[in-house]
C-alpha positions in Angstrom: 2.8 -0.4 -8.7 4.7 1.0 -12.0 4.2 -0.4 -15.1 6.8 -1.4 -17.1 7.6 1.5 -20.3 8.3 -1.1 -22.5 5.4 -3.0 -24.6 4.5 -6.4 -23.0 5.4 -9.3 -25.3 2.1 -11.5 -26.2 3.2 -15.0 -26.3 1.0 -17.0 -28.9 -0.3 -19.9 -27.8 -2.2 -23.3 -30.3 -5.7 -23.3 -29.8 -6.9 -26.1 -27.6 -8.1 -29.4 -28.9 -10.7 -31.5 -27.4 -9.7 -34.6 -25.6 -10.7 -37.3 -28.0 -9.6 -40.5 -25.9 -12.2 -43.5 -26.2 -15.1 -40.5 -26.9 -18.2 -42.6 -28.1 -19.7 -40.8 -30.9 -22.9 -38.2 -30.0 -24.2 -35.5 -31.6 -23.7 -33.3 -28.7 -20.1 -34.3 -29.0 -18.6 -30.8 -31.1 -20.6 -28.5 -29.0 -20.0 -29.9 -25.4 -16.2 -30.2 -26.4 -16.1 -26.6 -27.4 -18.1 -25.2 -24.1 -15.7 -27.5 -21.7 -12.3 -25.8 -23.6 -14.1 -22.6 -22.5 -14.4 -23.5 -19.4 -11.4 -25.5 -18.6 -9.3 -22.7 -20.4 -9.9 -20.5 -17.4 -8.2 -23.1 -14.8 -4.7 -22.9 -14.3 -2.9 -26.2 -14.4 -1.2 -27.1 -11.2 2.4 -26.1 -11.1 5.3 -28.1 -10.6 6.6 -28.2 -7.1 10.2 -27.5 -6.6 10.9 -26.4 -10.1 12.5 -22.8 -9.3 13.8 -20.4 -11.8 10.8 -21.0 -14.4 9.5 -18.5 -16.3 6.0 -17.5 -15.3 3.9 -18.5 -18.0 0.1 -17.6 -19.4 -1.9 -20.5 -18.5 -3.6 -22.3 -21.0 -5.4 -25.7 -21.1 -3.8 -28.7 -22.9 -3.0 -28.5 -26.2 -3.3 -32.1 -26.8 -4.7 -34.8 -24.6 -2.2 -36.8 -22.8 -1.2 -40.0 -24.4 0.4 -41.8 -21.3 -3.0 -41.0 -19.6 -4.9 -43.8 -19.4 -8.6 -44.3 -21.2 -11.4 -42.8 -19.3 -13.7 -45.8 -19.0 -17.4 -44.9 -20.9 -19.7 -42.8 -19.9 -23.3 -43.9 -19.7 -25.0 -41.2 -21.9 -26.8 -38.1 -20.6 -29.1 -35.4 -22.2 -26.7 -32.5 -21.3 -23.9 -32.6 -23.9 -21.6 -30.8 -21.5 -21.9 -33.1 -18.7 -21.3 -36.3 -20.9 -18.2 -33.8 -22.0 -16.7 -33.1 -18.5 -17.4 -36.9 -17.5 -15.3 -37.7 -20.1 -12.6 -35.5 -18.9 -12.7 -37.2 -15.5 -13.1 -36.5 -12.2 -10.0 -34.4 -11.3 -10.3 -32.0 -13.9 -14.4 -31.6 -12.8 -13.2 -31.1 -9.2 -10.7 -28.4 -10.3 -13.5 -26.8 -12.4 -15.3 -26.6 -9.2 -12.9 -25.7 -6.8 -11.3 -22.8 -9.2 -14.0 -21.1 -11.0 -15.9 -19.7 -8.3 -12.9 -17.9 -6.7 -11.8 -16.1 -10.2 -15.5 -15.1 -10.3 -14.7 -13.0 -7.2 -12.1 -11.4 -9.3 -13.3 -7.5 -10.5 -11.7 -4.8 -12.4 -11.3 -2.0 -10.5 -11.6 1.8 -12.8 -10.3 4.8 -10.5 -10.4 8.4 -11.6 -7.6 9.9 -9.5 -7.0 14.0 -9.0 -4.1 14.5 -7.1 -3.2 17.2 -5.6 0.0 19.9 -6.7 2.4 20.1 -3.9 3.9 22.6 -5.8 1.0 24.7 -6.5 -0.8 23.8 -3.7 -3.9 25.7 -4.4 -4.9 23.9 -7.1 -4.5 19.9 -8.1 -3.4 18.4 -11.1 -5.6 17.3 -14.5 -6.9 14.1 -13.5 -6.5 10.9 -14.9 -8.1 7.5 -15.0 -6.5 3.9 -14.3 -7.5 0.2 -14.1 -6.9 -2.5 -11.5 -7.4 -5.5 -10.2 -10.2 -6.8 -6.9 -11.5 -9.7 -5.6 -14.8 -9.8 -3.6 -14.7 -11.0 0.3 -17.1 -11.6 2.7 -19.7 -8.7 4.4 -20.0 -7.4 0.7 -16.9 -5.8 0.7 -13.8 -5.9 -1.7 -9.9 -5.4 -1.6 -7.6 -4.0 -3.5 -4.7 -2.2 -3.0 -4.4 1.4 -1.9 -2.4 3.0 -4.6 -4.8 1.9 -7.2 -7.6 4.3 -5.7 -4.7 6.8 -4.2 -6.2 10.3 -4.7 -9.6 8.8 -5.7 -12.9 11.1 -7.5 -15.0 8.1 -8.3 -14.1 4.3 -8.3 -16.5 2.0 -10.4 -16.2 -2.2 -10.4 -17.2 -4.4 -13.0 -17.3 -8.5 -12.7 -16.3 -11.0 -15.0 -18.6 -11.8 -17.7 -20.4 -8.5 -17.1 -20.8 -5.7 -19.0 -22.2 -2.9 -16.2 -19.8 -0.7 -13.9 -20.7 -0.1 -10.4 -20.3 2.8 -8.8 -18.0 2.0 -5.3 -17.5 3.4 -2.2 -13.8 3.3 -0.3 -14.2 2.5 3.3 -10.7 2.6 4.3 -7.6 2.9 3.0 -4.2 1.4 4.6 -1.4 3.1 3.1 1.4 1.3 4.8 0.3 -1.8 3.9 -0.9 -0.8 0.5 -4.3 -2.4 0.9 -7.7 -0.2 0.4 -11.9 -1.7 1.1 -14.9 -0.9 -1.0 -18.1 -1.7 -1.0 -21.5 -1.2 -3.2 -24.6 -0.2 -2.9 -26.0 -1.9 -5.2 -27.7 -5.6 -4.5 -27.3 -6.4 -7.8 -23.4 -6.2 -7.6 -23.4 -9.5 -5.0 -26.2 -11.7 -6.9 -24.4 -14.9 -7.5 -21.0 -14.4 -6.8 -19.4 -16.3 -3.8 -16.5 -14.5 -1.9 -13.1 -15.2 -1.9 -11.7 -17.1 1.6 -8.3 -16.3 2.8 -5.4 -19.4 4.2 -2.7 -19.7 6.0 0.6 -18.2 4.8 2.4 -20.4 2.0 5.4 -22.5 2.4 8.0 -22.3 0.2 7.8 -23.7 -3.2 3.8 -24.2 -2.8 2.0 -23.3 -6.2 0.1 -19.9 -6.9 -2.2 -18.5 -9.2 -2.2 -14.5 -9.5 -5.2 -13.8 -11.2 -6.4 -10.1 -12.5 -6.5 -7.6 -15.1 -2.9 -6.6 -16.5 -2.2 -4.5 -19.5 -2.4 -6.5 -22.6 -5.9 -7.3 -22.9 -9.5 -6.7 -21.6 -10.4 -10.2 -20.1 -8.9 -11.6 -16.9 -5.6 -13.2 -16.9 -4.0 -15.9 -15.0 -0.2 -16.8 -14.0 1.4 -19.5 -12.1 4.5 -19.4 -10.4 5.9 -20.6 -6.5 6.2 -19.1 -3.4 10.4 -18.3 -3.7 10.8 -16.3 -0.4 9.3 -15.3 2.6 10.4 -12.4 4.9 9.8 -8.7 5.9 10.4 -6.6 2.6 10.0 -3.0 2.0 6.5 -1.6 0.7 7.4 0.9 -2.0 3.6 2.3 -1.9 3.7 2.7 2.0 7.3 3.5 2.7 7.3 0.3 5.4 8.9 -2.9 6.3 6.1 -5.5 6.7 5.9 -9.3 5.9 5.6 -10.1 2.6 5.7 -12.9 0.0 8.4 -12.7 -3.4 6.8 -15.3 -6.3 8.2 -15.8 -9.6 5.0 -15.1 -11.7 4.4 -12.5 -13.2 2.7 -9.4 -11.9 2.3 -6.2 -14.7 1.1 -3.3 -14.3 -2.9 -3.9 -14.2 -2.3 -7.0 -11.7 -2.1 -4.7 -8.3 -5.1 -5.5 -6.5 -5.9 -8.8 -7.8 -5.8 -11.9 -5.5 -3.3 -15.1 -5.7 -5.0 -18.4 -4.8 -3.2 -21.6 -3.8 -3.5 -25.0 -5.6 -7.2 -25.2 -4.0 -7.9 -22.0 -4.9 -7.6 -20.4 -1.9 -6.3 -17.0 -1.2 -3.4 -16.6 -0.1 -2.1 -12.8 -0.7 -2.8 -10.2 -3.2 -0.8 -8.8 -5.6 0.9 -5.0 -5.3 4.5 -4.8 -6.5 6.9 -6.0 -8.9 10.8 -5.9 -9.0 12.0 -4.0 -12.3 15.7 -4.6 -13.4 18.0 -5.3 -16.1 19.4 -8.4 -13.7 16.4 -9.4 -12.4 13.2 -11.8 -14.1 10.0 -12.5 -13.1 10.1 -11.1 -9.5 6.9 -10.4 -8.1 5.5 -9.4 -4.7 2.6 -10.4 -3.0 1.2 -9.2 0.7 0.6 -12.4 2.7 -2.8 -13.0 4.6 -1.4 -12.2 8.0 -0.9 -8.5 6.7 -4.6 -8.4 4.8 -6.4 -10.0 8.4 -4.4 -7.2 10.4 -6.0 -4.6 8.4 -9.4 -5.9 8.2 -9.8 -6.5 11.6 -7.9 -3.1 12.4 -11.1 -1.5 10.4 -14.2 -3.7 12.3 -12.6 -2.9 15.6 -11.8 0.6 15.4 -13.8 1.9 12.4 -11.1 2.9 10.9 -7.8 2.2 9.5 -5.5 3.3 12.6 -2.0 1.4 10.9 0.6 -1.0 11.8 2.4 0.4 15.1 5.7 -0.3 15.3 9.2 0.4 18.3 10.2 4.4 18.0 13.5 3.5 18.2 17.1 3.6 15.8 19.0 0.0 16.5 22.2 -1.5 15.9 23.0 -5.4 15.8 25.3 -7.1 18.2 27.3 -9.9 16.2 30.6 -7.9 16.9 32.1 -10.1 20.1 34.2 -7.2 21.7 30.4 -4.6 21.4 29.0 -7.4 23.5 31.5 -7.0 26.0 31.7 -3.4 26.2 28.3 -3.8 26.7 28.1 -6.1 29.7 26.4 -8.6 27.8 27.0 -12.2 28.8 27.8 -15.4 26.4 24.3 -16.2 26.9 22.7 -13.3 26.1 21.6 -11.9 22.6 19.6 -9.0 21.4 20.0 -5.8 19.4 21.4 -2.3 21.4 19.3 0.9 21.2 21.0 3.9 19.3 18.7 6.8 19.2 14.6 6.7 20.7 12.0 8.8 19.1 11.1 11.6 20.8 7.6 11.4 20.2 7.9 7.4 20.6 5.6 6.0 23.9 8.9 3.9 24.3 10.8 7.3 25.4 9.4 7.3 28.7 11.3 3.7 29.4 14.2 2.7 26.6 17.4 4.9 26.7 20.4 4.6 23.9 22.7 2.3 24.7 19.7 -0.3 26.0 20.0 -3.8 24.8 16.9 -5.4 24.0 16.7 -9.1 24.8 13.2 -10.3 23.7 9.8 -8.8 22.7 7.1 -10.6 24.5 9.0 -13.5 25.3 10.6 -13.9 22.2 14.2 -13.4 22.3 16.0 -11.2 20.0 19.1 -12.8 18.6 22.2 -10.6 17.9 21.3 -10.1 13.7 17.7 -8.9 14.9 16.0 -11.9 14.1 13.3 -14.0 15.9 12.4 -18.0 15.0 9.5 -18.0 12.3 9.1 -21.3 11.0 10.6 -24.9 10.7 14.3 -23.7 9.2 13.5 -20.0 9.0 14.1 -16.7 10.9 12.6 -13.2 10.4 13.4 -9.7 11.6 12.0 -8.8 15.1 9.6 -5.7 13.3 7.2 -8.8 12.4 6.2 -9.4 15.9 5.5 -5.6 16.3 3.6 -5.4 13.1 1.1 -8.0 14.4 0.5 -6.1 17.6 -2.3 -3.4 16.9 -2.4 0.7 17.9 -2.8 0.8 21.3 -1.5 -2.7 22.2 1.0 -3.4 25.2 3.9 -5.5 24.9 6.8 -6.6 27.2 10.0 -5.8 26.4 12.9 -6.9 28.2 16.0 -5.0 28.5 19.5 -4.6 29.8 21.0 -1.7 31.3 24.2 -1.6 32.8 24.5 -5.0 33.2 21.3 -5.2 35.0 17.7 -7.0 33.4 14.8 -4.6 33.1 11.5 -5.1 32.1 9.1 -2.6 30.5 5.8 -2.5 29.5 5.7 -0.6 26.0 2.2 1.0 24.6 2.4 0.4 20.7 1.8 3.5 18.5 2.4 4.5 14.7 5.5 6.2 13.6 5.2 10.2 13.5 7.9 11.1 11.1 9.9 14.8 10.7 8.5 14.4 6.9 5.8 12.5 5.8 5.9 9.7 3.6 2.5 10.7 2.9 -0.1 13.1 3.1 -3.1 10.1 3.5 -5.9 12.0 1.1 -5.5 15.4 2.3 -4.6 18.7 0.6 -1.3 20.0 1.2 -1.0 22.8 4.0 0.2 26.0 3.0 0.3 29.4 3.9 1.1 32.7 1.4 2.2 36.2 3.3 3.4 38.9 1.2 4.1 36.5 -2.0 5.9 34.4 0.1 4.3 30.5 -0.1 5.5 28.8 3.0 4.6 24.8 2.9 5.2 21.7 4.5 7.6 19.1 3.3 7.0 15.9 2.6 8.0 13.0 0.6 5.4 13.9 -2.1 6.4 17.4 -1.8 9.6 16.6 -2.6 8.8 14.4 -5.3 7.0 16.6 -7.4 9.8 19.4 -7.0 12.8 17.0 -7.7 10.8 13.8 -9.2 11.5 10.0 -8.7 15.0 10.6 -8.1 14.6 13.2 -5.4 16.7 11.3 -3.0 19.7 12.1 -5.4 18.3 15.6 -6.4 16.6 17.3 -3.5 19.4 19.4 -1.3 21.4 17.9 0.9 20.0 19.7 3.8 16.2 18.2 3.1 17.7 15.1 2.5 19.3 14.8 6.2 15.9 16.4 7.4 14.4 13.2 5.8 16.7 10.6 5.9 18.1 11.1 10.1 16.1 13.9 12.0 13.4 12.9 14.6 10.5 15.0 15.4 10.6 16.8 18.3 7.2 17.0 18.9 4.1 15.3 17.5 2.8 18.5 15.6 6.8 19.2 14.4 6.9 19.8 10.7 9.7 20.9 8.7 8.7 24.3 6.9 9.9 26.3 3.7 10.1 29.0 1.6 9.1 26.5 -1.4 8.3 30.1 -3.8 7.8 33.5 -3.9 4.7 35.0 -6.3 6.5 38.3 -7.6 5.4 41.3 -6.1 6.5 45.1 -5.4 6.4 44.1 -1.8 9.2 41.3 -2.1 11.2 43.1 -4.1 15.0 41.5 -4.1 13.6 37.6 -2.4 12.2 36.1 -5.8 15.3 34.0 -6.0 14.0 31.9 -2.9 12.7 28.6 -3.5 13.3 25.4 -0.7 14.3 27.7 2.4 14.0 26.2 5.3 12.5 28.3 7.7 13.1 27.9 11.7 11.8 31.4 13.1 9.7 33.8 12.3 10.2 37.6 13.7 7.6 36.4 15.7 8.0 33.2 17.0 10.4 30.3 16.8 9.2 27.5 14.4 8.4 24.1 14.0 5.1 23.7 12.4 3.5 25.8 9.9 0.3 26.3 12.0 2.6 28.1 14.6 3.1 30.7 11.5 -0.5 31.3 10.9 -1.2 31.9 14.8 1.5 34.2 15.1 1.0 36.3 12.4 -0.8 39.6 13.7 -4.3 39.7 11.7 -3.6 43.2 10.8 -0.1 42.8 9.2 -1.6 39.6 7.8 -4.2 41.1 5.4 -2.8 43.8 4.2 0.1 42.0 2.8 -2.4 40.1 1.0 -4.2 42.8 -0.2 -0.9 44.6 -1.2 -0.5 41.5 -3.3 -3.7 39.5 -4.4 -7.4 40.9 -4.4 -9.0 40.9 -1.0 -11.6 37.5 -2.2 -8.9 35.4 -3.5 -6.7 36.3 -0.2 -10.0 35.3 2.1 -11.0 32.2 0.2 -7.2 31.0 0.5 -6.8 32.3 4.0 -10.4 30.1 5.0 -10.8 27.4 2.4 -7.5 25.8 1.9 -6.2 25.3 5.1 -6.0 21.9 5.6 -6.5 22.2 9.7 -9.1 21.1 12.1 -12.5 22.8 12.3 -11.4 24.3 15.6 -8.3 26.4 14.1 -11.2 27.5 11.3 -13.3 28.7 13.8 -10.4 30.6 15.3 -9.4 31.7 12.2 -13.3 33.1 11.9 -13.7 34.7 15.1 -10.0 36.8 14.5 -10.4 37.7 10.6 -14.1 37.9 10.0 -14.2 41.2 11.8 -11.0 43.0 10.3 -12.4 42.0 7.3 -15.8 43.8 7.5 -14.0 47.0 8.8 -11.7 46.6 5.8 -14.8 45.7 3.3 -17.2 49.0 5.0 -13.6 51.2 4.3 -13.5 50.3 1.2 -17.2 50.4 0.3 -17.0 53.9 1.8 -14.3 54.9 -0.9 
């Protein structure tokens, strides 16, 4: 999540004062007042319900007891200064102390060191660069936070409220489309009284919440309040998906991504990732809901592994024009959404043609806007229902076809994309022949040659690449000319830079591994020779490859014996 450029405004708050309604004098009085403002200052006040379009604010306790409270009756006196204190306070604020406490003790502060790699020098990453986030601690001694605060991770350390040691983490998984990562540590000490946080149901609208974290501004944790404003499938910046997700009008800065947001009884109920950023727009903030944070924990204990949120490989249209539906043999009764295009690559190929009509999705009809029923008064896109299936999963789909009902049963898979939205922890592949630096795009490819704005900058070529081509095949990649290294053997091509390539004078393209298989070996090194030293052109020819250990082998068995020929002709010089 970006933090905002402009300095975050501190708003100054009065100290708190110590609730002095019908206090019987004591001696342990001034100090048990003092430690319950310590503790009650870290308890967010219950918000409003139904009061929309407030300003999230910092939470602080009272500043002044309430005068149309009624007197707490006495209190029989007891050695422990603080309890007489939090007698006097009464019972609801003792059960919120209770309830609350424990789950912002779950809270951590997450400290990433992140060295990402240079897409545009791909054989060799960027200076790294250290950040801070928010985590909260769940159950089998793991914790969550979210993926882009430990993208491109060299060492994450956690340290707990209160506590002045770092602990050195471990990332289990990390789910870039939904933005969420897992850690654990090794160390026992870590867990020693701390209880983990437990997840709800999804909010309704206008319930309370409580983000809680560690935002920019300060070193302690931090709390704001705000209500659930809107519920319904949004777009993850981070993973470059649609999937359910909750909008809140506290606020979330940049430091708050990771941390949890609890419900009125201090259960959680999402965690915190994004925040919208405009001149007409206040206090927007995102949360993912616990139906997206179960899906990705239970993805991990059954597979082992983050495998992703599968979703339909298909391009749809909606059906709310009257005169389509007829065209389209549809009758009164019948809604659903027509097919335009089906991804090659797509399981759903084999079965759904353009010009299909989908009617329902396991049972579910479709209605003409692409919306299913959610709730009591609410509707949702149809890609929720998909997003709850896993990878792998079946699901019948029924479908009409020339006036005629069909139904299919669809295998779920994860979207294979023409360029990548991301590169998921690897190295960028490349390949250098001659000077020439051939390399896959990407979206992070193309935002570190053209920046944020690449989808205004990049050429319009790439751009249609990205924006409406499908893959062709499930190894397809789109491959360029992204530089040339200056040589006497390219003389008159240095001006290239973003070519796309489709063939080779060897072979017709579509991936760049195609380009390294076709390459003769002989050709191969002594362009490299003729342009770098013969160690630099082996250590890039075996060591940055970002291919399976298979293709290295091949790459062995082929080059490691032109090489000693080449090595015992030289020696022999």
């Amino acid at each position: 999540m970006d933090g905002s450029t402009s300095k975050p405004k501190r708003k100054r708050g009065r100290k708190n004062k110590a609730a002095a309604v019908n206090r019987s004098p004591s001696p342990d009085a001034p100090a048990a007042a003092a430690t319950v403002d310590a503790v009650v200052s870290d308890i967010p006040a219950p918000a409003a319900g139904g009061r929309r379009g407030r300003k999230s604010r910092r939470l602080e306790a009272p500043a002044e007891a309430d005068a149309s409270r009624p007197p707490s009756p006495p209190t029989k006196p007891v050695a422990n200064g603080v309890d007489a204190a939090v007698a006097e306070l009464g019972p609801a604020i003792w059960e919120e102390i209770g309830r609350v406490v424990p789950s912002m003790d779950a809270v951590v502060k997450v400290f990433c060191v992140h060295t990402e790699p240079n897409f545009s020098l791909p054989w060799q990453r960027k200076r790294q660069y250290s950040s801070s986030s928010s985590g909260f601690i769940i159950g089998g001694r793991r914790v969550l936070t979210n993926a882009h605060s430990v993208e491109h991770f060299t060492q994450v350390k956690l340290k707990k409220r209160g506590s002045d040691t770092k602990y050195l983490a471990t990332v289990l998984a990390i789910g870039t489309e939904c933005d969420i990562a897992l850690l654990t540590v090794s160390d026992d000490e870590f867990w020693e009284g701390v209880s983990p946080v437990e997840f709800g149901s999804l909010p309704a609208l206008q319930d309370a919440v409580t983000v809680v974290g560690y935002p920019i501004g300060g070193d302690t944790i931090s709390v704001t309040s705000g209500v659930v404003s809107r519920i319904e499938v949004l777009s993850y910046v981070h993973g470059s998906t649609e999937l359910l997700g909750l909008q809140i009008d506290a606020a979330i800065n940049s430091g708050n991504s990771g941390g949890p947001a609890f419900n009125d009884r201090g259960i959680c109920v999402g965690i915190a990732f994004q925040s919208l950023k405009h001149e007409d727009a206040e206090n927007i903030g995102y949360v993912i809901p616990t139906p997206v944070i179960k899906h990705f924990i239970q993805d991990y204990e059954k597979s082992g592994a983050y495998t992703g949120f599968p979703i339909i490989g298909i391009e749809w249209q909606k059906m709310e024009n009257p005169d389509l539906r007829k065209a389209m043999g549809m009758k009164p009764d019948q809604k659903g959404v027509r097919v335009r295009r089906v991804e090659p690559t797509a399981p759903e190929s084999g079965c759904l043609q353009p010009s299909d009509i989908i009617l329902s999705f396991d049972g579910i009809d479709i209605a003409n806007d692409g919306t299913v029923p959610f709730r009591h008064g609410e509707r949702i896109g149809f890609s929720y229902l998909v997003s709850q299936k896993y990878t792998g999963d079946k699901a019948l789909i029924k479908v009409l076809r020339n006036s005629k009902v069909h139904e299919f049963k669809i295998k779920l898979a994860t979207h294979k994309r023409l360029i990548a939205a991301h590169v998921k922890g690897r190295p960028p592949s490349y390949y250098i022949v001659a000077g020439f630096v051939f390399a896959a795009v990407s979206v992070p490819y193309l935002r570190s040659e053209y920046g944020k704005d690449y989808e205004y900058d990049a050429p319009v070529k790439l751009l249609v690449k990205h924006l409406h081509s499908m893959a062709q095949s499930p190894d397809e990649q789109l491959v360029v000319v992204s530089q040339v290294l200056v040589a006497d053997i390219n003389i008159g091509y240095e001006d290239i830079v973003n070519t796309q390539v489709t063939e080779s004078s060897w072979i017709h393209l579509h991936e760049l591994l195609q380009l390294i298989l076709a390459v003769p070996p002989d050709i191969l090194l002594l362009k490299y020779i003729s342009t770098l030293s013969l160690w630099n052109s082996i250590s890039i020819l075996f060591f940055t490859c970002p291919f399976t250990d298979t293709v290295l082998l091949l790459f062995n068995a082929v080059y490691i014996s032109v090489f000693k020929d080449l090595q015992s002709n030289i020696i022999s010089r």
